[in-house]
Structures are given as structure tokens and as C-alpha cells.
C-alpha positions as CSV (number, residue, x, y, z in Angstrom):
1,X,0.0,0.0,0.0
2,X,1.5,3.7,-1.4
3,X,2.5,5.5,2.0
4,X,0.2,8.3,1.0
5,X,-2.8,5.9,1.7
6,X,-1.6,6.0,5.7
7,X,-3.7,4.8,8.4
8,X,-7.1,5.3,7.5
9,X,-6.8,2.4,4.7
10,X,-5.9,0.0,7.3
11,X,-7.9,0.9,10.5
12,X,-11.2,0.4,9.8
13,X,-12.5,2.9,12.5
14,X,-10.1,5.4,11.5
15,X,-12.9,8.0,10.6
16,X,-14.8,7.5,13.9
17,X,-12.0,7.9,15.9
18,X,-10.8,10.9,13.9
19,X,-14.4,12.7,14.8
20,X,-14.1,11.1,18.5
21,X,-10.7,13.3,18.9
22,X,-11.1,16.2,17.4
23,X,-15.1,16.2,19.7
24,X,-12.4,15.7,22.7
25,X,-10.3,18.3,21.6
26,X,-13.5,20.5,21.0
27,X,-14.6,20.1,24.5
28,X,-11.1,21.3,25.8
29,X,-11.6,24.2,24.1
30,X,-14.7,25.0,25.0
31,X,-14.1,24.8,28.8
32,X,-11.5,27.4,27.8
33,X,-14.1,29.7,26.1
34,X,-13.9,33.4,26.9
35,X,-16.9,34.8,25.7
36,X,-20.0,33.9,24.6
37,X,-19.3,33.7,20.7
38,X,-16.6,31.7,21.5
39,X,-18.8,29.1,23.5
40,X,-21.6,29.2,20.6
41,X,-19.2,28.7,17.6
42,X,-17.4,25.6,19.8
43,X,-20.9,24.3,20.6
44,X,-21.9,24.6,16.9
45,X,-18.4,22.5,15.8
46,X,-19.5,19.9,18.5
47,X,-22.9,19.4,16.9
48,X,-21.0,19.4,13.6
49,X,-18.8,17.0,14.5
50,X,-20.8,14.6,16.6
51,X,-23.1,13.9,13.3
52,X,-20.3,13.4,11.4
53,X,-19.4,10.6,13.7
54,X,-23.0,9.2,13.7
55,X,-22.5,9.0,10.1
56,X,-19.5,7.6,10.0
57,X,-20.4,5.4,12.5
58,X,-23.5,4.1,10.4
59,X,-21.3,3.7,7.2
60,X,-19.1,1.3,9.2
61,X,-21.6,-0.6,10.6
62,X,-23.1,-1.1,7.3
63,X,-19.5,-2.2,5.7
64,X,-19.9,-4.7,8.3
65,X,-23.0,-5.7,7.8
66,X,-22.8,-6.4,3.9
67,X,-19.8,-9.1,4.8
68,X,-22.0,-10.8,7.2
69,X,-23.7,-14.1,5.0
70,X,-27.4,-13.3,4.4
71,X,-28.6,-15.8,7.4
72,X,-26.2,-14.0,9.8
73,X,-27.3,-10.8,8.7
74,X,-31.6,-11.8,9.0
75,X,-30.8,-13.2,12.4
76,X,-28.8,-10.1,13.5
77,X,-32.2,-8.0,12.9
78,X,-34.1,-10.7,14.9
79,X,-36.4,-11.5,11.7
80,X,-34.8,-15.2,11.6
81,X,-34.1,-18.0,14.2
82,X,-30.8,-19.7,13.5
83,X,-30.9,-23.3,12.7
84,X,-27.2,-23.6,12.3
85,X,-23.9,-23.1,14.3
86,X,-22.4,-20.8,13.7
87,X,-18.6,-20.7,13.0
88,X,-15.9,-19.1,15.0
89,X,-15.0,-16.6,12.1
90,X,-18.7,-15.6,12.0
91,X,-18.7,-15.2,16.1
92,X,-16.0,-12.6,15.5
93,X,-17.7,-11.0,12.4
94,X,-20.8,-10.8,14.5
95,X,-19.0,-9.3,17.5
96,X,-17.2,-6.9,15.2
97,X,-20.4,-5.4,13.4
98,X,-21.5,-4.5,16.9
99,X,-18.4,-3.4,18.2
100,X,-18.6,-0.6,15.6
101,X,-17.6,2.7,18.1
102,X,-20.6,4.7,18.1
103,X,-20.7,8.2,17.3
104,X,-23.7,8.5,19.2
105,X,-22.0,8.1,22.7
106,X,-19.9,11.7,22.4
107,X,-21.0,13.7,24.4
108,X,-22.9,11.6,26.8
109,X,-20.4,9.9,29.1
110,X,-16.7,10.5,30.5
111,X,-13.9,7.9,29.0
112,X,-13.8,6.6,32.3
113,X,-17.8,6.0,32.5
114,X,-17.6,4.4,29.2
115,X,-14.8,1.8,30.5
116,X,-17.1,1.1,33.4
117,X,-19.7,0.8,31.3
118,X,-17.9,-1.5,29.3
119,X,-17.0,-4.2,32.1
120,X,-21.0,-3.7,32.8
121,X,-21.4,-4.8,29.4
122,X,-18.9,-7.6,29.1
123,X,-20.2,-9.1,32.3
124,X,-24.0,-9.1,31.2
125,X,-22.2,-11.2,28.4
126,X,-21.2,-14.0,30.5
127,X,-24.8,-14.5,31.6
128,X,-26.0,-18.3,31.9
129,X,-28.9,-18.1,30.3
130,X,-28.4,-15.6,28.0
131,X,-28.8,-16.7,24.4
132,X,-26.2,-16.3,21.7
133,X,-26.9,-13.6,19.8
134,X,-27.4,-11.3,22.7
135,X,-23.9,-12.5,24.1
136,X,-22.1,-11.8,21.1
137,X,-24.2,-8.0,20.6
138,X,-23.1,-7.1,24.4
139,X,-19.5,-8.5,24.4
140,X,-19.5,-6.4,21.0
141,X,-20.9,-3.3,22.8
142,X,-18.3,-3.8,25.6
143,X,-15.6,-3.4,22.8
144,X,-17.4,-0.2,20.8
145,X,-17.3,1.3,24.5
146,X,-14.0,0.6,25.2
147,X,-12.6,2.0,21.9
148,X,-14.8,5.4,22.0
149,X,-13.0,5.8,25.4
150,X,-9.7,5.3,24.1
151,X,-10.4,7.7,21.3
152,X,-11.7,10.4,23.6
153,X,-8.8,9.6,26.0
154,X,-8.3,8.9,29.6
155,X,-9.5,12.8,30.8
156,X,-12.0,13.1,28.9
157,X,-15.3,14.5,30.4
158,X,-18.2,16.3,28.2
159,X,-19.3,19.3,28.3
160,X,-23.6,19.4,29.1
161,X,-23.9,15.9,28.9
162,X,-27.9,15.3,28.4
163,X,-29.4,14.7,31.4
164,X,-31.4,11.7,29.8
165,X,-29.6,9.1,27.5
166,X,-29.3,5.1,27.8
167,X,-26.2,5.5,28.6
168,X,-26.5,7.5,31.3
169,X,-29.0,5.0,32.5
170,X,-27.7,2.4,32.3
171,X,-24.4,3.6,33.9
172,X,-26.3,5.4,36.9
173,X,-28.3,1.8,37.4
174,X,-25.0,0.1,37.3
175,X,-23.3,2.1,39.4
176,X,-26.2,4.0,41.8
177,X,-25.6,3.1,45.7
178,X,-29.0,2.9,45.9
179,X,-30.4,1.8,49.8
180,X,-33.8,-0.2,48.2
């Protein structure tokens, strides 16, 4: 491959993670804002940049998806039971359409929520009676999480995060002291 080509023709989530930086690198700025203008131009390039990782994001997980045999793919969506095994190859082809980072998740949660989250998620894999395909979709959510962090990095924290998101729930369930 011609140098020129670089990274981005070899890591598949090179475009996501591009987006996921320069959202990090946004949010630094923005706590750094000195005026009004400032803040609404940053918040603007946040927005911007956010869909742009939604889209990419989507674009990736269809790549994915088109690789997966037609079975795999029906199944995936829930609109087929499986009446095969599946092979180890497909396992990881599976767990690698859902472990697409999602572009979604800026914005929402710290790095360090997102690695808890992550361990949340890998554990909920692991459960006995859990059936396959749900196993495979959470140990491949565990992996989008834990890439998304490592994109944003280890500080990072967003700025307004939504008060409401599923992520946010299910990482306040997770990790609530609750006294019920």
C-alpha cells in the first residue's frame, strides 16, 4: 500500500475515531471559552462534528453488515431463528459489526464511565442463560465502549452531557448506591 494511503486504509474505524478526537479536543476548548461567541461557535463545531461521527459510524456498521452471509445478517435483525452453528470466524464477524464505536456516545459519558460501562457490558455477556446472539451483541458493545474511550482519552469529560440518554441510564443503574 503507497504511503500516501496512511492509516485510514488500514484501520477500519479510523474515521470514527478521527471525529471522537477532534469532539475531545473541541470540549477542551470550549471549557476554555472566553466569551459567549466563542462558547456558541465551539458548541456549533461539536454538533457538527458529533453527526459526522454518527454518520460515520453508520457507514461502518453497514460495511460490516454487507460481509456478514445473508442468514447472519436476517438473524442479526431478529427476523430469523438460527438453525445452524455458527462458525468461530462468523462469532467474531458478528462481534465486530457491533463493536462498531458509536458516534452516538460523544457527548454523553466520560472515558472513564464508558470503561465502566464496558466491564457492565462484558459481564451481562457472560450470563447463563443468556442466548447467543445477545452474548455476542453485548460482548460487541463492551468493545465499541471501550474503543470510544480510548479515542476520547483517559481525561475526557463532556461538556452538558444530556441529562437523559441510555447510557446515562444504564451507567447510573450500574453504578447507583441505591439503599432499596
Amino acid at each position: 500500500m503507497p504511503q500516501w494511503m496512511g492509516d485510514h486504509m488500514r484501520d477500519p474505524n479510523y474515521y470514527i475515531a478521527l471525529c471522537a478526537r477532534k469532539f475531545a479536543d473541541l470540549t477542551r476548548q470550549l471549557i476554555l471559552a472566553v466569551d459567549a461567541e466563542q462558547r456558541d461557535k465551539l458548541n456549533a463545531l461539536l454538533q457538527y462534528v458529533r453527526q459526522s461521527a454518527v454518520q460515520e459510524t453508520n457507514s461502518e456498521r453497514e460495511r460490516r453488515r454487507r460481509q456478514l452471509p445473508d442468514d447472519l445478517q436476517r438473524w442479526s435483525d431478529r427476523k430469523v431463528q438460527l438453525a445452524r452453528d455458527i462458525t468461530p470466524v462468523e462469532v467474531e464477524a458478528l462481534r465486530g459489526y457491533y463493536a462498531v464505536p458509536g458516534g452516538g456516545l460523544l457527548g454523553t459519558l466520560s472515558s472513564l464511565e464508558m470503561s465502566r460501562l464496558a466491564d457492565v457490558y462484558e459481564g451481562w455477556s457472560c450470563t447463563a442463560d443468556l442466548d447467543r446472539l445477545s452474548a455476542i451483541q453485548t460482548q460487541g458493545f463492551a468493545d465499541s465502549m471501550r474503543s470510544m474511550a480510548d479515542f476520547l482519552g483517559p481525561d475526557h469529560v463532556p461538556h452538558d452531557p444530556p441529562a437523559r440518554s441510555i447510557h446515562r441510564f444504564l451507567y447510573e443503574k450500574a453504578f447507583s448506591s441505591s439503599e432499596d
